[in-house]
N, C-alpha and C positions, 0 to 999 in steps of 0.2 A: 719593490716595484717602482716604475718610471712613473713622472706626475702623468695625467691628464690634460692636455693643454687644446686651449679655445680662445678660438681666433673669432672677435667680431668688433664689429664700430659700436656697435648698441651696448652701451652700461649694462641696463637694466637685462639682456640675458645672460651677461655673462656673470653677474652678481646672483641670479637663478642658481645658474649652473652651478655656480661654485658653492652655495649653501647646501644646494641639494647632493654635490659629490662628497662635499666634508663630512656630512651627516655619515654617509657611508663610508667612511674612513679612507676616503680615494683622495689624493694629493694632487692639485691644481694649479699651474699656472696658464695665465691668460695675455692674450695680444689683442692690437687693436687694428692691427691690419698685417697681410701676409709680407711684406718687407722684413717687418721684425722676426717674425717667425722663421722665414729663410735666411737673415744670420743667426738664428738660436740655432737652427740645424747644424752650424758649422762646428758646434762645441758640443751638442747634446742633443735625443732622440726622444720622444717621449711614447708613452706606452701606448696612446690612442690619441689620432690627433680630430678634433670637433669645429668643424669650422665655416662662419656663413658663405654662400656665397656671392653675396653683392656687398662690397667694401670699398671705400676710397683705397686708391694707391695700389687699388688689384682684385681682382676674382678670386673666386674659391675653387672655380677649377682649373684657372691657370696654376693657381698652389697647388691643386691636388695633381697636375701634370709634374709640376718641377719636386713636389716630396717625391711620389713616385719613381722618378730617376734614382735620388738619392737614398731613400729606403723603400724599396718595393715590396717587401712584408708588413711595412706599417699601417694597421687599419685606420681607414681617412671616413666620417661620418659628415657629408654636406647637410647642412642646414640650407634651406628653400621654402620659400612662396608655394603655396599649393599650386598658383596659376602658372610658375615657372617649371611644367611640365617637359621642356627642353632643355630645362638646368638641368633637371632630375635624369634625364637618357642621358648626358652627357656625361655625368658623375659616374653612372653605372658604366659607359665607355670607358670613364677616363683610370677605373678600377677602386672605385668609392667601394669600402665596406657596405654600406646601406645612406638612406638619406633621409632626414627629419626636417617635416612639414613642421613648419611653421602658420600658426601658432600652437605649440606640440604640450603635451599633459606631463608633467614633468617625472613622474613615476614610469612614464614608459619611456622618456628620452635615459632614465635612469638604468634602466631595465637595458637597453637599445646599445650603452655606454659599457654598461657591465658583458655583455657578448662580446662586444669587441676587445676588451681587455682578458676574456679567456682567451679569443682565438688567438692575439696578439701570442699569449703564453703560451699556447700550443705551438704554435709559428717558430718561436724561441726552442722549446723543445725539442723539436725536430730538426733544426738548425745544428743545434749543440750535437745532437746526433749522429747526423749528418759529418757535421767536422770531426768527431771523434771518432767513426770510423774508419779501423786502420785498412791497409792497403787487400790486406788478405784473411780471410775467413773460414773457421772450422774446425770444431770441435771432436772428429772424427780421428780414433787415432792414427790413421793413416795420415790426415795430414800433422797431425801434432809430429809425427816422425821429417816430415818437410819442414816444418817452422825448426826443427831442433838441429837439421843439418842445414836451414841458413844461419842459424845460431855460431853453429862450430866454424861455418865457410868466412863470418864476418872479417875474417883478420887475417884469411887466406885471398890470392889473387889466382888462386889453380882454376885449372879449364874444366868447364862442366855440362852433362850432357843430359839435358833433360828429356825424356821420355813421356809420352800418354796421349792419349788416343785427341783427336780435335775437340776441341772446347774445351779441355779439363783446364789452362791456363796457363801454358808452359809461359809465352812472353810474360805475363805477371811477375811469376817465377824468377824468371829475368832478372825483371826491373826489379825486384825485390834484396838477389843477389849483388846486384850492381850499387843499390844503394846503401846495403850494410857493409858494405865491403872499403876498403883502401882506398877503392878509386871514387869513391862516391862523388867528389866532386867535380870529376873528369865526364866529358862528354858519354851517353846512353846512343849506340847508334843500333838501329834493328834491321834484316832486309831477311823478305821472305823468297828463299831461292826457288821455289817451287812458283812464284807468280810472276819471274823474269824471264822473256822467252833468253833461250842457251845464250841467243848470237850477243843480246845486250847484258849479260850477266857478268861475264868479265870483264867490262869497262862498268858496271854497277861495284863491283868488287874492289878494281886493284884503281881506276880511274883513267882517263886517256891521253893520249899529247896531242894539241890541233893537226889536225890532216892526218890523225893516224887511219881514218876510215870515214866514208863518205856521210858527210852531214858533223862532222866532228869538227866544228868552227873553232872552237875554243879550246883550251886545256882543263880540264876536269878533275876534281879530286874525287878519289874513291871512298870506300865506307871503311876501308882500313887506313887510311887519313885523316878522316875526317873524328873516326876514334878512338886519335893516337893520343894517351894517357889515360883514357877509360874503357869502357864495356864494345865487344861488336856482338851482337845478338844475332847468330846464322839459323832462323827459323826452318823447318821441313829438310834440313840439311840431305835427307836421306836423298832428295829427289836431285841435289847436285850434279851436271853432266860428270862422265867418268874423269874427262880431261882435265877439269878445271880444280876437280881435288888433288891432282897431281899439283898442282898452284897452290892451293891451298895448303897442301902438305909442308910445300917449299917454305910457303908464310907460318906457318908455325914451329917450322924446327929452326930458323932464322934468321927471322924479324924481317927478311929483305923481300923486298917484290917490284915488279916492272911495271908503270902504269903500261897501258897497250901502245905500241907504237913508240916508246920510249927507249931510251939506253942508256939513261942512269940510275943504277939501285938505288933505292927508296927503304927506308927503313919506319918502324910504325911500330910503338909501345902499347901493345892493345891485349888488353885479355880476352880471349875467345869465349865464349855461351855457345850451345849449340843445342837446338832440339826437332827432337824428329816424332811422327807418332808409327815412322815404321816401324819392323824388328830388321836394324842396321846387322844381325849376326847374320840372319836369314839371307840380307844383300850382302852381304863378304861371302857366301857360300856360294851364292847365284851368279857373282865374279859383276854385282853391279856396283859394289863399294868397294874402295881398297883396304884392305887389310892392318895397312900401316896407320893410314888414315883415322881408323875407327878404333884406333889404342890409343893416337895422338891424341883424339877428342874423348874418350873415354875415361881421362883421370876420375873423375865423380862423378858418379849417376843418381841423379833422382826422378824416381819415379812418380807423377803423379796420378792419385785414383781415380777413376770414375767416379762419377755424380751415385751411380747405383752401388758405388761398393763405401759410399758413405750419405747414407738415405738420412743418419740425422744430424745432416746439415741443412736439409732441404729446409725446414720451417727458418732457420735462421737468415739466408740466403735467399728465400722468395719476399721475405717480411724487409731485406735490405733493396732490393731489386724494386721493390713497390714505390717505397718511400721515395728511390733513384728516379725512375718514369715519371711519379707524381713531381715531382721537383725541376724533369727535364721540360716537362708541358703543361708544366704554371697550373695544376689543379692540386686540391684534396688529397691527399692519400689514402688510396681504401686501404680496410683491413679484411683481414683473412680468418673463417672460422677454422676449427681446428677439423673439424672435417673435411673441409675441403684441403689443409694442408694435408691431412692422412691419406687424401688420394692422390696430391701429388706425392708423398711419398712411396707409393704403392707404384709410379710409374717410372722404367727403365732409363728415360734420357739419351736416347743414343747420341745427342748431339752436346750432354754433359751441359756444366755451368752456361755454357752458352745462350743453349737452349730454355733453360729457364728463365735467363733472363729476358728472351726474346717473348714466352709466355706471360713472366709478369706485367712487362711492357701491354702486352696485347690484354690484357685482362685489366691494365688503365684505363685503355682505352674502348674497351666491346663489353666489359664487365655491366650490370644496367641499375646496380645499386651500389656503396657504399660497403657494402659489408657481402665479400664475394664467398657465395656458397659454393659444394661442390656440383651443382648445376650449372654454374656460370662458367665452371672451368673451358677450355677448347674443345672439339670435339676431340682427335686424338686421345684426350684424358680419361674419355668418358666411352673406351670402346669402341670408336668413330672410325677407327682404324689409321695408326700411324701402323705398317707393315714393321718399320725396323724396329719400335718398340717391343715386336714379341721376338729380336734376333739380334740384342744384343752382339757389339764385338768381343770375341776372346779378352780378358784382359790378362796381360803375359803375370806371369807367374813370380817375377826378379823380384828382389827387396825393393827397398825405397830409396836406398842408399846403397849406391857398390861404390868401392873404391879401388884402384889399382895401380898400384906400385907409386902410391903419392902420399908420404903423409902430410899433415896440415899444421902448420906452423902455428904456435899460438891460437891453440883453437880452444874458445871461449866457449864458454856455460852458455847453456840454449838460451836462448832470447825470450822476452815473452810474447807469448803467440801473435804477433798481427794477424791483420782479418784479411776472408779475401772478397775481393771481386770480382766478375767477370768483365773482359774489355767490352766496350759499349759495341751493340750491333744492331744496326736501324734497319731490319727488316723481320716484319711479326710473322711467328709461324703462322702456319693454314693447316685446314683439315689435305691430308693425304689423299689423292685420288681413288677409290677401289675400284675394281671390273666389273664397272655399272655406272651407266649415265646421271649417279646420282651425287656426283660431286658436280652437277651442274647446277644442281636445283642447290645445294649446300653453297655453291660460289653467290647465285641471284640470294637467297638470303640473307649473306653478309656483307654484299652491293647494299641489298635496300634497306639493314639496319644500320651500315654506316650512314647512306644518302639520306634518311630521316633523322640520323642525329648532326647532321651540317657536322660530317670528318670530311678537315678540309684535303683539297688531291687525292681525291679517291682511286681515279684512274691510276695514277702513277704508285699508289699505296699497295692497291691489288696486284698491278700489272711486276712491281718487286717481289710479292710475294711467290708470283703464279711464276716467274722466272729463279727465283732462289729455288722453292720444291724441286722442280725440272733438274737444273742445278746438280743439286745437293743428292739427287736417288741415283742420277748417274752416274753420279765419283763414288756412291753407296755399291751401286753395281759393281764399277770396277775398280774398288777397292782404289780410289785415291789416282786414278790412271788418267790424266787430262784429257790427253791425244784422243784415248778409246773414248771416254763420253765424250767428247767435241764430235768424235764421230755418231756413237749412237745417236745425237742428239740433232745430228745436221746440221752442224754448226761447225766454224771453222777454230782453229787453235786459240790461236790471239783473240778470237771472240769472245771463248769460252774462257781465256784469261783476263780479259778486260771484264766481261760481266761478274767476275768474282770478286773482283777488285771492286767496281761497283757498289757491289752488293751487301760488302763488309763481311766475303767467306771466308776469308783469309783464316789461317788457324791464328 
């Protein structure tokens, strides 16, 4: 463990101090003003730092401002004048551990010392944690069958088409591919076709020449440029206009493409990614995918599961998601009884990893203790009605791996599992409307338990929430259909693509 170090101009406490931390086997060094102590920081940290705050040559909360910058998990304990009661607010401001009146009883400043040297440990703990979490997560064999064909894919650059409903993680997947892979240290580029209206998708794609169309000042490079030597990630591919896969098609059987408005082929070393949460056979029968198209991208298929068809992951992935929320807005991390995990396991997820993350987040934050029971859960969890919780989507029947007419080059022994996570999404679920004015008295509820616990932008909090639901039961409706919910919803195209965008719906 790190020494204890104490910063003050007066001998006589910090000779205190030090007799009474040695006695407890805690290791000390001491300063006589914070100068020194801010170049000790430059070489070394210590486990708790103690320190007065009226000194020649600087303050204790100027120091506790400038530690802070430099380690903001370090617990900082002000020593003060009892009459310097605006020390003391300013400390608790400036994120002082706690603060010790002077002239203090030495078994409690002891006592006082040793808190801060567990939390410091705890701090450390979850940190380590924290960074040793790999990228992707789950014990579920369905996904161990995913970690074992990025395993085998590592030392292939073949094209791959990942499948599963929204929020299971296909981009992760991705990036997951792309970084085990040959190119890993070539550029990662992603673009979701489904949230580019048509007219700007082919200059999002292939890139443009100045004056090729109005407002086109400059020359542009595309995202098959921009990720020539590594990964292009074609996210919702299903939803690509008919035309433009014909472009696509071209760019994948060889390598040439035309920014718009150009007339010199352009060539681009890019491996393709593609995933969609349609069924792309469904759209080759429908005559809304090409045919050709959907074998080109179809070398290796992996599948990934829903959240409900691997329920014990959930305890693992909400206890990861906790710690993520707690760590994104500077508090505590609650913990979770196993009850209340067994109800989240008992709940369908239609909106998969996503969704949970978006609950653990919101149970940081609405949760009203420390240790969240299954009372504290959302309503949805609790019966409250999420409608699509009781109507799950089909999930298609395929393997987790197809392969077709491609074998894989040097294909390595499975990898050891990385973990997963879901991508961060800043909009907390809400209880679901039912057919009854009593999702109003549920909204003024959770108005007046934010507004008495000071959650700061409440409007703008609620008002994300109240427009993602809306959102999100529309594309439920109609099955992923933009156009038709922009209509249902009275809302114009581009509106209903910029609020997604917005909103972080993106798959």
């Amino acid at each position: 463990m790190k020494p204890i170090w104490i910063v003050d101009d007066d001998q006589s406490i910090r000779f205190v101090l030090e007799k009474a931390l040695a006695r407890e086997e805690l290791a000390v060094r001491s300063f006589t003003n914070p100068r020194d102590v801010l170049a000790a920081l430059e070489e070394d940290q210590p486990q708790v730092l103690v320190s007065d705050i009226r000194m020649p040559g600087g303050s204790g909360i100027e120091l506790l401002t400038k530690v802070k910058e430099r380690a903001p998990g370090l617990p900082v304990i002000i020593m003060t004048a009892y009459s310097d009661l605006d020390s003391a607010v300013s400390a608790f401001q400036g994120g002082a551990f706690e603060y010790l009146p002077k002239p203090f009883d030495v078994p409690k400043a002891v006592e006082l010392i040793r808190r801060a040297v567990d939390e410091s440990m705890r701090e450390e703990v979850r940190d380590e944690r924290m960074a040793a979490m790999p990228e992707m997560l789950g014990q579920a064999p369905a996904m161990q069958d995913v970690f074992r064909a990025i395993g085998r894919l590592s030392q292939s650059v073949v094209t791959v088409l990942i499948t599963g409903e929204s929020g299971s993680g296909k981009e992760l997947v991705a990036h997951a591919l792309h970084k085990h892979s040959p190119r890993a240290s070539g550029p990662f580029v992603a673009i979701n076709t489904a949230a580019i209206p048509k007219d700007l998708l082919e200059s999002e794609l292939f890139g443009h020449e100045r004056g090729a169309f109005t407002g086109a000042q400059t020359t542009r490079r595309g995202r098959f440029e921009q990720a020539d030597g590594g990964t292009l990630f074609l996210d919702e591919i299903g939803d690509m206009p008919f035309d433009l896969q014909t472009r696509l098609l071209r760019v994948l059987s060889d390598g040439q493409f035309y920014r718009v408005g150009g007339h010199n082929p352009l060539k681009a070393n890019v491996r393709v990614i593609a995933a969609t949460h349609q069924n792309l056979e469904e759209r080759v029968k429908l005559g809304a995918f090409r045919e050709d198209l959907f074998h080109r991208l179809n070398v290796i298929r992996l599948r990934l599961p829903a959240l409900r068809e691997r329920r014990e992951d959930v305890p693992a992935l909400a206890r990861f998601f906790l710690q993520k929320s707690a760590k994104e807005l500077g508090v505590e991390a609650k913990r979770i009884t196993d009850a209340a995990l067994n109800k989240l396991m008992q709940f369908d997820f239609p909106g998969n990893v996503r969704q949970l993350e978006n609950i653990c987040h919101w149970l940081t934050v609405m949760a009203p203790a420390q240790v969240i029971e299954p009372k504290d859960l959302p309503p949805e969890l609790l019966g409250g009605g999420d409608p699509m919780a009781a109507r799950p989507l089909p999930a298609p029947a395929a393997p987790a791996v197809v392969i077709e007419g491609a074998d894989l080059p040097g294909a390595a022994p499975a990898a050891a599992a990385p973990a997963w996570t879901a991508p961060a999404a800043p909009v907390l679920p809400i209880e679901a409307p039912v057919a009854s004015a009593n999702w109003l008295s549920d909204l003024e509820r959770e108005s007046r338990t934010m507004l008495q616990a000071g959650v700061p932008e409440v409007w703008d909090t609620l008002t994300r929430k109240f427009e993602a639901q809306l959102i999100h039961t529309a594309l439920e409706i109609t099955r992923g259909r933009r156009i038709e919910a922009a209509q249902k919803l009275g809302i114009g195209r581009n509106t209903i693509t910029r609020k997604i965008q917005e909103l972080g719906l993106d798959d």
